[in-house]
C-alpha positions as CSV (number, residue, x, y, z in Angstrom):
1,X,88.5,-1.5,30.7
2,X,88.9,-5.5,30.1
3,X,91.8,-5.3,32.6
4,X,90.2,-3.7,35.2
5,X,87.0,-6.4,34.4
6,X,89.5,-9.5,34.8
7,X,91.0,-7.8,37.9
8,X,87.8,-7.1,39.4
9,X,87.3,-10.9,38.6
10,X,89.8,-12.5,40.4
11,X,89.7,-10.3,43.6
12,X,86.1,-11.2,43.7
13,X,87.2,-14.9,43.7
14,X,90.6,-14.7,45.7
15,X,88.3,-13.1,48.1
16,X,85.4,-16.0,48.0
17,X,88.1,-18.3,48.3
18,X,89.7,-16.7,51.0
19,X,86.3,-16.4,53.1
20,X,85.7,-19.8,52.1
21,X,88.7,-21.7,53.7
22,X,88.6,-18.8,56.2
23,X,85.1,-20.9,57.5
24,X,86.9,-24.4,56.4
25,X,89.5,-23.6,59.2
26,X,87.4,-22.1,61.9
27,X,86.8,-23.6,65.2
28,X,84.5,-23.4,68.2
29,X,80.9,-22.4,68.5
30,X,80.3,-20.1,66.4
31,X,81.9,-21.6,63.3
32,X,79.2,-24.5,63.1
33,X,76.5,-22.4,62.6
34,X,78.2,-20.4,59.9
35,X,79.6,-23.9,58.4
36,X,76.4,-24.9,58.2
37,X,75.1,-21.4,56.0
38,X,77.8,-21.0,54.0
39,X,77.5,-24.7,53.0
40,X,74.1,-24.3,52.2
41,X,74.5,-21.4,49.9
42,X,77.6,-23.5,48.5
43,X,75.4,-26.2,48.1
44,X,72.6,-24.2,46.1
45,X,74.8,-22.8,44.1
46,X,76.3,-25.8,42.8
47,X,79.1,-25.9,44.4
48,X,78.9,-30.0,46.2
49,X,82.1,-30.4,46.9
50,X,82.9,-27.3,49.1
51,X,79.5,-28.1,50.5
52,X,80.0,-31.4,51.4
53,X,83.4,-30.6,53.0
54,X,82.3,-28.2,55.4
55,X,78.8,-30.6,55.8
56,X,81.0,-33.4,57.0
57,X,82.9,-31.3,59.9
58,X,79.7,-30.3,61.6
59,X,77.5,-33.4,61.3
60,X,78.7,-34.7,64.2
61,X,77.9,-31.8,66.3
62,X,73.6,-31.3,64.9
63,X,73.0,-35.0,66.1
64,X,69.4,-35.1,67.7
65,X,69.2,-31.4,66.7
66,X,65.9,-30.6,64.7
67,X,68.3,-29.3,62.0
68,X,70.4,-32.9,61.9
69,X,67.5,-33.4,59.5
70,X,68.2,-31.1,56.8
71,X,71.8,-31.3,57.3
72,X,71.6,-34.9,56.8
73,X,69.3,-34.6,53.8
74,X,71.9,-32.0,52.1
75,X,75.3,-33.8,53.4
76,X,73.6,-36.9,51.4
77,X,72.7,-35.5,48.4
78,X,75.8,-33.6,48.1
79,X,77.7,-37.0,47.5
80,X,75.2,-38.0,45.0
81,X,76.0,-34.8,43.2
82,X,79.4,-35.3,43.1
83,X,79.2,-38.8,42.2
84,X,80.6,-40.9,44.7
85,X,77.4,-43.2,44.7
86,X,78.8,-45.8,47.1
87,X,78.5,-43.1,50.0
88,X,75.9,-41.5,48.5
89,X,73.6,-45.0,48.8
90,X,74.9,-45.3,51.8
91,X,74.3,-41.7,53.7
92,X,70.3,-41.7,51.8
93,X,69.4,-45.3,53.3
94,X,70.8,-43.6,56.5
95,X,68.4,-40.8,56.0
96,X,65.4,-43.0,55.3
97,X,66.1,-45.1,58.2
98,X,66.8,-42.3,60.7
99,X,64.0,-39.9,59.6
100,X,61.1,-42.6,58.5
101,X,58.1,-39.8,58.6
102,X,60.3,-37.3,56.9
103,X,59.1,-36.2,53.7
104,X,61.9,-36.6,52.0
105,X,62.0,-40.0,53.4
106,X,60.9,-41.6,50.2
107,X,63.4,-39.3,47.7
108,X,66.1,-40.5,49.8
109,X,65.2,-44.2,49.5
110,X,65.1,-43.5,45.9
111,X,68.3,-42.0,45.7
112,X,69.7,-44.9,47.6
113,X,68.2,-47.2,45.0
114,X,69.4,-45.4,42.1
115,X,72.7,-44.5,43.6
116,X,73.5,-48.8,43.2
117,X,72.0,-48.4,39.6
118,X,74.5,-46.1,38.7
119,X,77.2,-48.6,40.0
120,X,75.9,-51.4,38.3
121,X,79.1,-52.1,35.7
122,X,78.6,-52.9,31.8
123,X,76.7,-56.4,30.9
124,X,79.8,-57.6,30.1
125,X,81.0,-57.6,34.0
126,X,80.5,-59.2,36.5
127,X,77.0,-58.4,37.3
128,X,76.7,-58.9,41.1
129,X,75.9,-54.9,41.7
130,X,73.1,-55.3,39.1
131,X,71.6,-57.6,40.9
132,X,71.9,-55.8,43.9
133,X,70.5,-52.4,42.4
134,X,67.3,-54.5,41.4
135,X,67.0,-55.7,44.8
136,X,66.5,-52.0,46.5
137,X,64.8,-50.7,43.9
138,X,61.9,-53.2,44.0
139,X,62.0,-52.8,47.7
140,X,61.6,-49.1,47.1
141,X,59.1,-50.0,45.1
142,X,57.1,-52.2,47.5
143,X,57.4,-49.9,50.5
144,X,56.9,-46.5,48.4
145,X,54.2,-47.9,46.0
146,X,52.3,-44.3,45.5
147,X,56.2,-42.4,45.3
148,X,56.1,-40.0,42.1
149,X,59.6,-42.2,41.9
150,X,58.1,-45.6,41.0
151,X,57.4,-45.1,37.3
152,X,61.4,-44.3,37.2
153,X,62.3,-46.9,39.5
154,X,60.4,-49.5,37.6
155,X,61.9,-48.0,34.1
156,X,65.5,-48.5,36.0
157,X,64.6,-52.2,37.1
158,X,63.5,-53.4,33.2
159,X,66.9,-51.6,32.4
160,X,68.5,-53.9,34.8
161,X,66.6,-56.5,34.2
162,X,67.7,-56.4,30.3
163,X,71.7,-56.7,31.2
164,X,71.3,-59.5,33.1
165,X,69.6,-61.1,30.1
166,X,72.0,-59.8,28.0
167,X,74.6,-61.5,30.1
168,X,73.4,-64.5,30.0
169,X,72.6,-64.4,26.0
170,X,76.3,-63.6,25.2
171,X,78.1,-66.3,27.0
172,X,75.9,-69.1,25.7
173,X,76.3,-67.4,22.3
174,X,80.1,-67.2,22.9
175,X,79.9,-71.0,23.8
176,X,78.4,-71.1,20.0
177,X,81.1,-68.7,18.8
178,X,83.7,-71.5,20.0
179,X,82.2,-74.2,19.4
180,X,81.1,-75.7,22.1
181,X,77.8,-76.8,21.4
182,X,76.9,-78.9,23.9
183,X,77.6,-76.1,26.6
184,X,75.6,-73.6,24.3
185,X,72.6,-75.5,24.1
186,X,72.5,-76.1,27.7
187,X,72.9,-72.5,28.2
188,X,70.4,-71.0,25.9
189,X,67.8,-73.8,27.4
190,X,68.7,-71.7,30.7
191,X,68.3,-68.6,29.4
192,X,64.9,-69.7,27.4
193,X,63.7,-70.9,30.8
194,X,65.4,-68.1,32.5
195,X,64.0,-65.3,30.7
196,X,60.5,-66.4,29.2
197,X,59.1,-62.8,27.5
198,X,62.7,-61.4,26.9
199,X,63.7,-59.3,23.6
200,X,66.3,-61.5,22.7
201,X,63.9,-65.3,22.6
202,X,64.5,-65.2,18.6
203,X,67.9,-65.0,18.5
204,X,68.0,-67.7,21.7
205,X,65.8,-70.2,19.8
206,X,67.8,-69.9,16.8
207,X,71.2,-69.8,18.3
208,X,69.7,-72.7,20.1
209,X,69.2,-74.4,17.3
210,X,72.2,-73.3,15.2
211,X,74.6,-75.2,17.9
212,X,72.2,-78.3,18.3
213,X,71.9,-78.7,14.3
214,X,76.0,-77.9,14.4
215,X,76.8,-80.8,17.2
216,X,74.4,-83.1,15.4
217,X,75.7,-83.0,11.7
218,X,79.2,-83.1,13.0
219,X,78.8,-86.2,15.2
220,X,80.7,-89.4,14.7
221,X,77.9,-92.5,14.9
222,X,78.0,-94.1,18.5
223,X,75.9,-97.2,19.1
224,X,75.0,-98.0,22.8
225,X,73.1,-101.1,23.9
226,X,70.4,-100.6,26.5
227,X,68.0,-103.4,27.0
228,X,66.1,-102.4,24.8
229,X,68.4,-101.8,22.0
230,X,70.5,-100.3,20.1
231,X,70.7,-96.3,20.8
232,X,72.1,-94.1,17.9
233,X,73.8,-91.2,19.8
234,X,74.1,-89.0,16.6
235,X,70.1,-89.9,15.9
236,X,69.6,-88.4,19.4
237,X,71.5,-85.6,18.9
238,X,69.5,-85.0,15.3
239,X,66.1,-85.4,16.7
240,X,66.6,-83.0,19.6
241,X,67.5,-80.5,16.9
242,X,64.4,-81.2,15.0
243,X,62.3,-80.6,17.9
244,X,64.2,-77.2,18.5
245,X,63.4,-76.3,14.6
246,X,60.0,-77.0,15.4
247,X,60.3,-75.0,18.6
248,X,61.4,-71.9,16.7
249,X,59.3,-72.1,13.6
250,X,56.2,-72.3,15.6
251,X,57.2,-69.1,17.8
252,X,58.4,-67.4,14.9
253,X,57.0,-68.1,11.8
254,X,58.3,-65.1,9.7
255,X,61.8,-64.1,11.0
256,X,65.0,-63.2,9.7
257,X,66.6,-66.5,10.2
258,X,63.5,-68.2,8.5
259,X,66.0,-69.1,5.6
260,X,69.0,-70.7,7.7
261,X,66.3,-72.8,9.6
262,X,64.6,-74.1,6.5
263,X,68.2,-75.4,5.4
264,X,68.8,-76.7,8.8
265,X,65.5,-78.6,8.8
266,X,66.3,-79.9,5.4
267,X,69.6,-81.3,6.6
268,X,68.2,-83.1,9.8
269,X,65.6,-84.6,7.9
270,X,67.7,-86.3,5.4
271,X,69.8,-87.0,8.0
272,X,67.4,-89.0,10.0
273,X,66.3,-90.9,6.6
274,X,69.2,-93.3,7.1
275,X,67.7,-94.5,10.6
276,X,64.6,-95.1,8.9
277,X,66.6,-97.6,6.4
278,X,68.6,-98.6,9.0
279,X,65.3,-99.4,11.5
């Protein structure tokens, strides 16, 4: 009984198969009509990449056809489905543009949007396609404002959003990592001003401060003359790292670095008592 079952089986699919490429080969008239069926029911079963093979052969020929629409709609999608979001983004901002008052004009410009999402690479990348993938989806967002689509679009956007920060965070921490400090202040003050409410301020502000206190401490005394004196490099460099212990402790007054900033602050105040004998 199981034998005749698995038979059964594979006729049944030897002989879908066979219909199928049976359609995949055919020519003339008559074929794009049934191309266009069969890869419908392909497509609604599932089965994108059949679809979307037979979609592409009779695109060509339902150009300024009322059902170029549809086709258009499905031939799109089925890229999406299969994952090849490059064409996929491409093929839906097509849609959108060509069919403006359809009403799956505003899913398609979604899908367009989301299809660069989905190619935007790990924080650690470069991060060019993020950047990108924010750009359509706030345009989606601005031209399809009442879109059920928006709440996720603007979900995928803070998502976005986020790796770039994070980006950003982790090469001026590396900088720290290194130590190069002057190069990881600079680039946390860029982040700090580059990213006011972002998740990761506290560890900025103290990283910030970790690699000023650092390149302070571990300076060798300089004296310049200006006009109106002598300038203490290494005094410079310790009062800048007071003001960013000041900066931190006043934006986070109970933090889990509070500890390693009271021992920093400590440090650049007895530090800065020699100027005061030396003044």
């Amino acid at each position: 009984m199981n034998k005749f079952f698995y038979i059964l089986v594979f006729l049944t699919v030897f002989s879908s198969c066979s219909e199928y490429q049976k359609v995949l080969k055919a020519d003339g008239e008559g074929a794009i009509a049934t191309k266009f069926k069969m890869g419908e029911e392909l497509y609604n079963e599932g089965k994108f990449g059949k679809a979307n093979k037979l979609f592409a052969q009779i695109v060509p020929s339902y150009r300024g056809k009322p059902q170029a629409e549809k086709l258009m709609y499905l031939y799109s999608n089925s890229f999406y489905q299969m994952g090849d979001y490059y064409v996929a983004g491409y093929q839906f901002e097509r849609f959108a543009s060509s069919y403006p008052k359809s009403e799956k004009a505003g899913e398609a410009a979604f899908l367009s949007a989301k299809s660069a999402y989905m190619l935007s690479p790990v924080f650690s990348k470069d991060q060019t396609e993020t950047k990108e993938a924010i750009e359509k989806l706030q345009e989606f967002i601005n031209v399809y404002p009442e879109s059920s689509h928006v709440s996720e679009a603007s979900a995928l956007v803070q998502e976005l959003d986020f790796k770039l920060e994070k980006k950003a965070f982790e090469i001026a921490k590396q900088f720290n990592h290194i130590s190069d400090f002057p190069a990881s202040v600079r680039s946390f003050d860029n982040f700090i001003f580059d990213f006011p409410g972002s998740k990761l301020r506290e560890d900025a502000l103290y990283y910030r401060l970790d690699s000023a206190y650092k390149l302070a401490v571990n300076s060798i005394e300089v004296k310049r003359t200006l006009q109106t004196g002598l300038v203490y490099l290494k005094k410079q460099r310790l009062e800048s790292a007071k003001e960013y212990s000041e900066a931190f402790i006043k934006s986070f007054t109970d933090s889990k670095y509070t500890e390693d900033v009271n021992k920093m602050i400590i440090e650049i105040n007895e530090e800065l008592k020699n100027y005061s004998t030396k003044s």
